[in-house]
Structures are given as C-alpha cells and as structure tokens.
N, C-alpha and C positions, 0 to 999 in steps of 0.2 A: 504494500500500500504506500503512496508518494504522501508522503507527508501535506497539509493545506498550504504552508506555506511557498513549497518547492513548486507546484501548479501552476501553470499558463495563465494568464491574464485570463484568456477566453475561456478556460477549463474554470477559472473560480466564477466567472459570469453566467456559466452554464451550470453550473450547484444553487448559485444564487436565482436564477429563473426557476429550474425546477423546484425549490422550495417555495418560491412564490406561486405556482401554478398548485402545489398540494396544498397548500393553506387556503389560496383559494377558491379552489375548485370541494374544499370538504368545509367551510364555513356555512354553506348551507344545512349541513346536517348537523354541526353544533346549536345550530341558528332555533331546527325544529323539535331537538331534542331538549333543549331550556324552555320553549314553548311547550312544550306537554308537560315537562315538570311542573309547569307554573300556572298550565290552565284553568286551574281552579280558584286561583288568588284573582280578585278584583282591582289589584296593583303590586303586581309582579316585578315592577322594575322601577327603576330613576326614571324620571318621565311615562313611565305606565307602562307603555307596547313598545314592536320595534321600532314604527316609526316615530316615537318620542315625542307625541303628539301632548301628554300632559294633563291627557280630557278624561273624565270620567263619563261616556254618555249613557249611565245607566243612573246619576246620579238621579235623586228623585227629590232634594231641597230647592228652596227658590235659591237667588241669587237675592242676597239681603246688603243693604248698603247701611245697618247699623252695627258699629263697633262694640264690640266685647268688653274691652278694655286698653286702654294706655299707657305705655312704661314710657318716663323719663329719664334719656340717658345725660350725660354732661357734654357729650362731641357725638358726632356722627358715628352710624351701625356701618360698618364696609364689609358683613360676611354674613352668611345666613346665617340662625339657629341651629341648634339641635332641640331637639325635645326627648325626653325622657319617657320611660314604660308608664312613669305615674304622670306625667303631661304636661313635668317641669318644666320652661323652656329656660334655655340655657346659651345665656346672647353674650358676645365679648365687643367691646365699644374701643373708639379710638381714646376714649377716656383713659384706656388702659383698666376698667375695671369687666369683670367676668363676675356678670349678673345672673343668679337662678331665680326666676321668675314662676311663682304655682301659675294653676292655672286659670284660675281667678283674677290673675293682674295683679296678687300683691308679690311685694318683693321678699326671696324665700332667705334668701342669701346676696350677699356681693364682697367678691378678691379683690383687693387692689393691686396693681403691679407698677412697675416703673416706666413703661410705654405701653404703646399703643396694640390691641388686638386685634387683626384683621382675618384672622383666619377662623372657619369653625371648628367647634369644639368638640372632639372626642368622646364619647361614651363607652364606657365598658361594660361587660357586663357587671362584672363587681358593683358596681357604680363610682369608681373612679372617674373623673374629668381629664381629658389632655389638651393643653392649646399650645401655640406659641405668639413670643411676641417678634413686634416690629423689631427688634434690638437683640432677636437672636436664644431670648429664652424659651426654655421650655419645661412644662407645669403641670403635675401630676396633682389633683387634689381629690381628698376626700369626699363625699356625698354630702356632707353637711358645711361643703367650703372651707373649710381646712387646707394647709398646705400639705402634701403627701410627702414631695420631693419638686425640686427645680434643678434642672440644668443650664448653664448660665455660660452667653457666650458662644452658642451651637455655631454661630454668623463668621466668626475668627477663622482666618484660615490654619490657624493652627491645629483645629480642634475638629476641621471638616478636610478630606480629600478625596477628588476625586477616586484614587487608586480604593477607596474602599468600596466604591463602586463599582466603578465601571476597571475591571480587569487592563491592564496594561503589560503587553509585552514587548 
C-alpha cells in the first residue's frame, strides 16, 4: 500500500471525489432513517423538519399579541435563551450578568461576571449551567446560581492551540 502522502496529485483528487460521491450519494438514506426515528415527535429537530421551515401547522392556538411577562436587563440580550425541564429561562446579557428567570417572569437567580455574555447557555442534565464570556471565560455553575468552577483566560493564546485540534503534521 503507497502510503497518502507518496500519491499523485490526481491519485489524492481521485480519493477525494470518490469520498465525496459516497457521502453523497448515501445522505439520503441517513436523511430517511432520522425521519422515521423521529416521526412520531411533533418537533423533531432545530427548526422542526428538513426543510427548516420552523412552523408548527398542526398548531391549534391563536396567535395572541399579549405578553406574558417582562425581564429587565441593564444592556442588550445578543444570544438566545435556554430554558430548562422546569421552564426556567436562563438569558446571559451584555451586562455580563446570567439571569434564571421562572416562568412567571420573576427573577429566580442572577451571576455576575466581569464582561459581557453573548453566547447561550448550556444545560446539563445534572442541572449545571455552562456559558462563556466576551473576555475568554468560562462558567460552570450550580442550579441554584452558585459558582461551580471558572476557567479564566480560554481567549490567550497560550492557553488555546490550534495543534489541539486540528492534527498537524
């Protein structure tokens, strides 16, 4: 066997199509086989079906233009929610704080951090929280808002390499 590297220009272009023609040419049949796992669920995926359409048309509520409730943050929301099994939502603000919000609109908890949160928040099953912030941390906290643990710093390139990713020879 010739090793991958020792190969032809057009010998490694010709590995690289036909992997591309088997991925493919058999994504339809992963395609149909998560369909039938999942046809019994009325939102089976991120956006619902394959075409990501987002709709519910079996829904049978009106479309209501009165609000539930209102959270006050201190600076703009840049990320979605999560929401939790008991229907906590759980919003991180550029305020930098990470708000658990019941679901009634009162406020369950709020973390303070030292910058801003734009990404959303993690759920475990445990009921851990994980976020990170603009400034490179990252935040493991308890169900009751608690600090669990933080990593501080992830943004430094001292502390990040590509080599621990992506393989380099």
């Amino acid at each position: 066997m010739v090793p991958l590297g020792k190969r032809s220009i057009s010998a490694k272009i010709s590995i690289v199509i036909v992997i591309f023609l088997l991925l493919t040419l058999t994504s339809p049949l992963f395609i149909s086989e998560a369909e039938s796992d999942n046809e019994n669920s009325s939102w089976p995926k991120f956006r619902r079906d394959l075409e990501n359409t987002g709709r519910n048309e079996d829904a049978t509520s009106e479309i209501s233009n009165h609000t539930g409730w209102k959270y006050e943050t201190d600076d703009a929301i840049d990320a979605s929610p999560a929401i939790g099994p008991d229907g906590t939502v759980y919003i991180g603000g550029l305020d930098g704080n990470l708000s658990a919000i019941r679901p009634d609109g009162s406020e369950r908890w709020k973390f303070e951090t030292n910058s801003s949160i734009s990404s959303t928040p993690a759920l475990a099953d445990d009921g851990s929280i994980y976020f990170v912030t603009t400034d490179g941390g990252f935040y493991s906290l308890n169900e009751d808002g608690t600090k669990n643990w933080v990593l501080e710093d992830l943004l430094e390139p001292k502390n990040v390499t590509l080599g621990n990713f992506f393989p380099c020879d």
